[in-house]
Every structure is written in C-alpha cells, then in structure tokens.
C-alpha positions in Angstrom: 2.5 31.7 -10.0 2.1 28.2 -9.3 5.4 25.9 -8.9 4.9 24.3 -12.9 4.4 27.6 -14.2 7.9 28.8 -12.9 9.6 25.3 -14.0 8.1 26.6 -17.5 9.5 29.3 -17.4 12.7 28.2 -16.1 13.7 25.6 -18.7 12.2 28.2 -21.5 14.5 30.6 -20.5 17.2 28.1 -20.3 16.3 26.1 -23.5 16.6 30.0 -25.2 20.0 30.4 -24.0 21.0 26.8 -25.1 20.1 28.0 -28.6 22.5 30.5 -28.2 25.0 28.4 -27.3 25.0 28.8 -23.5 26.6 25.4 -22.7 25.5 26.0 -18.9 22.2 26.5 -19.9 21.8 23.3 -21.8 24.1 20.9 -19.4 20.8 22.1 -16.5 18.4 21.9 -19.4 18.9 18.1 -19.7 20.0 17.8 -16.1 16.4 18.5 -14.6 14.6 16.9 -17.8 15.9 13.6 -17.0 14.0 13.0 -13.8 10.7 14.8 -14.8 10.5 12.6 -17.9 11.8 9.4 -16.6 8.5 10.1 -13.9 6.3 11.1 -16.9 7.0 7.8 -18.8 7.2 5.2 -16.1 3.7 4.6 -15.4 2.6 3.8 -19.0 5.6 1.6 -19.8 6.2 -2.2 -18.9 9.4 -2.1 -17.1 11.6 0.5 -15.6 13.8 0.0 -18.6 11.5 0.7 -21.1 11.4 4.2 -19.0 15.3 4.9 -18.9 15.0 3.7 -23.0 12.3 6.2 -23.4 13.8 8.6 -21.3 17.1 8.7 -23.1 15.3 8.7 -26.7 13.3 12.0 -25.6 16.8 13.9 -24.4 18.4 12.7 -27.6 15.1 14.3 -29.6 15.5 17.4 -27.0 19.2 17.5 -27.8 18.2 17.2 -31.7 15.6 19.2 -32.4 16.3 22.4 -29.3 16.7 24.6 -32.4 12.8 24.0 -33.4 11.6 25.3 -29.5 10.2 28.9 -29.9 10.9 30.8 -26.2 7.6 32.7 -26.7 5.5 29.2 -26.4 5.3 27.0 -23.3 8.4 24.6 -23.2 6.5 21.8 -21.3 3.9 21.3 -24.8 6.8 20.8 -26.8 8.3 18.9 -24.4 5.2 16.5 -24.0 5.0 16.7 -27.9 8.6 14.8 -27.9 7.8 12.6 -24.9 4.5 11.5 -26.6 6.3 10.9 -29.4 9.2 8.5 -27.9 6.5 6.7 -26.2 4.4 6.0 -29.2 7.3 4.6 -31.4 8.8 2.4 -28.3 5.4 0.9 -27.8 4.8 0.5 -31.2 8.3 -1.3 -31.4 7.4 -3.2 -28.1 4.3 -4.4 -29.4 5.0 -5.4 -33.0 8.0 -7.7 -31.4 5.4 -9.7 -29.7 4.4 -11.6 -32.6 3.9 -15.2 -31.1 1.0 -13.6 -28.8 -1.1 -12.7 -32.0 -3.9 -14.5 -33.6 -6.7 -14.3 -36.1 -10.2 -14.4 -35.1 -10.4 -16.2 -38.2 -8.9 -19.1 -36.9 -11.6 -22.1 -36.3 -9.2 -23.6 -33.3 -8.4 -20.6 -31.9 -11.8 -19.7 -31.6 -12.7 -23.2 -30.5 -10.3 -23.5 -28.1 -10.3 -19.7 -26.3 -13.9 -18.4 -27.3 -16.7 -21.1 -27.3 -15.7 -23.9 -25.2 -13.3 -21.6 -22.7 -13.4 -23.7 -19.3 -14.0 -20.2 -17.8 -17.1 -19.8 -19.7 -19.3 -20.8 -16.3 -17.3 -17.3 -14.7 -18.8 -15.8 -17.9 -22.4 -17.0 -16.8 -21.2 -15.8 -12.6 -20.6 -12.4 -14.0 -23.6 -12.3 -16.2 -25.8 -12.7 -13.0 -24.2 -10.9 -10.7 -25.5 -7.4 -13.2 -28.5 -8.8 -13.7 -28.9 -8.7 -10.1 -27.7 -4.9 -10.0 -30.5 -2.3 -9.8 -31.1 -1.4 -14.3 -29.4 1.7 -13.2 -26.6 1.0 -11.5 -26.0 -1.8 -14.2 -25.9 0.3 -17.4 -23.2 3.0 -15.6 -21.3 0.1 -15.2 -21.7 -1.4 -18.8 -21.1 1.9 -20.1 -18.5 2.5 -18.7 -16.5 -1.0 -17.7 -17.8 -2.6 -20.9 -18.1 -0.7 -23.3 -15.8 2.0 -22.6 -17.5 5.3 -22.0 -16.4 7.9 -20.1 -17.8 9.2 -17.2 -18.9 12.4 -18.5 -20.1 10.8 -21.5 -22.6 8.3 -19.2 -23.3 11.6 -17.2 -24.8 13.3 -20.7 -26.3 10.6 -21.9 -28.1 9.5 -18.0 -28.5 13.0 -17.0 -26.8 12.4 -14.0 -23.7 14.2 -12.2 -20.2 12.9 -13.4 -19.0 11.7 -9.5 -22.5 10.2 -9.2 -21.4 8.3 -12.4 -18.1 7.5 -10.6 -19.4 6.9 -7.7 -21.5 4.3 -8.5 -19.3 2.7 -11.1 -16.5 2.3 -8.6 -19.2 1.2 -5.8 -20.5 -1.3 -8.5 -16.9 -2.9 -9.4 -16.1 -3.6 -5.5 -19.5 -4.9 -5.1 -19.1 -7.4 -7.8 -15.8 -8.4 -6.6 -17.1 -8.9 -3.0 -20.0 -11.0 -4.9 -17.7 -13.3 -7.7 -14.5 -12.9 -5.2 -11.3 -11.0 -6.5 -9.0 -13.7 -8.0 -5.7 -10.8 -7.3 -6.3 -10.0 -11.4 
C-alpha cells in the first residue's frame, strides 16, 4: 500500500472517530491537514498569505461540514472537494477586487493605445518570423499548443504523433525561440 493510500486511511479513520466525538482524533485530524493543504494551495495562489487564508478557510469548512464525510469513501476527494472549493471563492474574491486593471475591448483608446499602435508591435513581427522559419511541423505543435491552448494529447490525436514527441518538440520549440528572439527574464 503505497504511503497516500495509508494517509487515506489514516485521516478516514480519524475523521470517523471525530464524528463520534473523539476530541483526539479531530485535534490530529486538523493537526496534519494544515501542512498538506497549506502545500496543496501554495502553488496556485499569489502570495504565501493568500495560502495560510486559504488554508485556514478549508479547516474552518473541515471543522464545519466533518459530519457530511462518509468513512466508507476516500477522505482525500472530499477533502480536495473543500480545498477546491476555498480556492475558487478566494480567487474569485482576489480577482473581482482588481477592478482598476479591467477594460473593455470596446474602448476605441484602449484599443488604440495597447492593440494597434503597441510600440512592441515590431516583437510581434520578430516572433511572427521566427515560426515561419520553424519546420510546418514543428510550428503547428507549437501553435497548438502555446497558442491556442491544446493539450498535448489533444495535438497527439489530432497529428498522429506520440504525446512526448508532442512535448518534446513543443518544449524544444519554446527554448529555440527564446535562444532566437532572446529571453527578456518574462
């Protein structure tokens, strides 16, 4: 049994004996939640706050809603259901704050100023043919995926082609590029 599995089955069979009021049970519960969701979170939030934030709203939910958990299914989906959860709404929250960052497409100077006259609109015209000098290949893996957003197995359906070959050349294509327009540090 691999080392997840057993931490599975470990806060299962303590999250069951929180529900029956085991105080021990539940003080561990939360005491090894803590760090494994503060780790899950921190990665796709913008500060290490945002994580402890996050981290405290899904122990508050745990603390909440323990009498929902049923011991026969795996704790760690319900878990990720909660932590999913208190990301979403704290980066919904995050996001909606940032109001002064948002414009309309609509807007004639906007567009003027950041779309068609950009000063970086020659970089446009540096990328643009640096893949037309990729191999046709090797330039629509990279669109696909870089551009317009594919996955890899989705480019390795549609190209026939194996999914690291996909990767493969998509990375080999990105660090070529950079070597060829320099990397700016972005």
């Amino acid at each position: 049994m691999t080392t997840q599995a057993v931490q599975d089955d470990d806060w299962s069979l303590l999250a069951a004996s929180a529900q029956k009021g085991d105080k021990r049970a539940y003080h561990r519960l939360l005491s090894e939640l803590a760090p494994y969701v503060r780790n899950i979170v921190i990665s796709s939030l913008p500060s290490a706050d945002a994580a402890d934030d996050v981290s405290q709203e899904v122990l508050i939910s745990v603390h909440k809603s323990l009498n929902t958990y049923s011991p026969e299914k795996p704790f760690k989906l319900w878990l990720s259901a909660i932590i999913n959860f208190r990301r979403t709404d704290y980066l919904r929250k995050h996001y909606a704050k940032r109001d002064d960052q948002k414009t309309s497409l609509d807007n004639p100077e906007y567009i003027a100023q950041n779309v068609t006259s950009s000063p970086l609109a020659g970089e446009l015209k540096d990328i643009e043919g640096a893949l037309s000098d990729l191999p046709d290949k090797q330039r629509q893996i990279f669109q696909m995926i870089k551009v317009e957003g594919y996955s890899a197995e989705e480019v390795a359906n549609k190209m026939d082609m194996n999914v690291s070959a996909v990767k493969v050349s998509a990375h080999r294509t990105a660090k070529k590029l950079k070597g060829v327009l320099g990397d700016s540090g972005q």
